[in-house]
N, C-alpha and C positions, 0 to 999 in steps of 0.2 A: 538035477541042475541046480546049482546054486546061484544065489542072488551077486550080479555086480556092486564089487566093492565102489562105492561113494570116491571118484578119483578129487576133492576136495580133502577125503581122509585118508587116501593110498598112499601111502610113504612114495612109494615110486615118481608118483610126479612133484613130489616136494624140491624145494631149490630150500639153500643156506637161508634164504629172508626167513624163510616161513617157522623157524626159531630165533626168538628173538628175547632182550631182556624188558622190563617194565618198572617203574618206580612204585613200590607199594603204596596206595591210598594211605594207607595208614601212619609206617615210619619213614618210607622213602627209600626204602631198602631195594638191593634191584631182584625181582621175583624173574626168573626165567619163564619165559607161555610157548607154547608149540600153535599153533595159528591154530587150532578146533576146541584148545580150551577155553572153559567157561569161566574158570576163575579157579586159580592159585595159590599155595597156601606159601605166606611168607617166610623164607628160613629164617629171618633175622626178628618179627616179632610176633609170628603165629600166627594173625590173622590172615582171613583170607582177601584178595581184591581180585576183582574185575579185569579180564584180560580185554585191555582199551581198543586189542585190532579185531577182535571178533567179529565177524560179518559172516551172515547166515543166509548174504542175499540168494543163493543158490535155489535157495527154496521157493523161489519166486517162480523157476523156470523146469527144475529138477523133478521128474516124476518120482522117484524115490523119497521125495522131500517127507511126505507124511509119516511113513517107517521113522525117516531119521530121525525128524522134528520130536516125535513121542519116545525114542529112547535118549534123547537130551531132555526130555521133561518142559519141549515147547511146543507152542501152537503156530500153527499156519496162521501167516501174515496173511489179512484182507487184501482182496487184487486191488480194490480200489484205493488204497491206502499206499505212500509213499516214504520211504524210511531214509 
């Protein structure tokens, strides 16, 4: 049996929003993000920035969250903590 694919990263349930473009931190440049990237590398001057609609609140409620969270290289948010 294999593991349910994460329907936050299933193409299937994606709509048009969930690509979108962003202003580079750095030149201003507009970096296209896909809604589960972490951060982008600029075509126009290489650096990378921050994908500004990133929300991982999922993981607040999501049993899967701890698999996810450790192959994006993060940690489970505190319950008691507000983001």
């Amino acid at each position: 049996m294999t593991t349910p694919r994460c329907p936050g990263q299933d193409l299937r349930y994606w709509t048009p929003e969930d690509i979108y473009e962003a202003a580079c931190a750095h030149c201003g440049g507009a970096v296209e993000f896909f809604k589960d990237d972490l951060r982008r590398k600029c075509p126009h001057c290489g650096q990378y920035t921050v994908n500004p609609h990133n929300d991982m609140a999922c993981a607040a409620w999501c049993q899967y969250a701890p698999e996810c969270l450790a192959q994006l290289g993060r940690e489970m948010p505190d319950a008691g903590s507000s983001a």
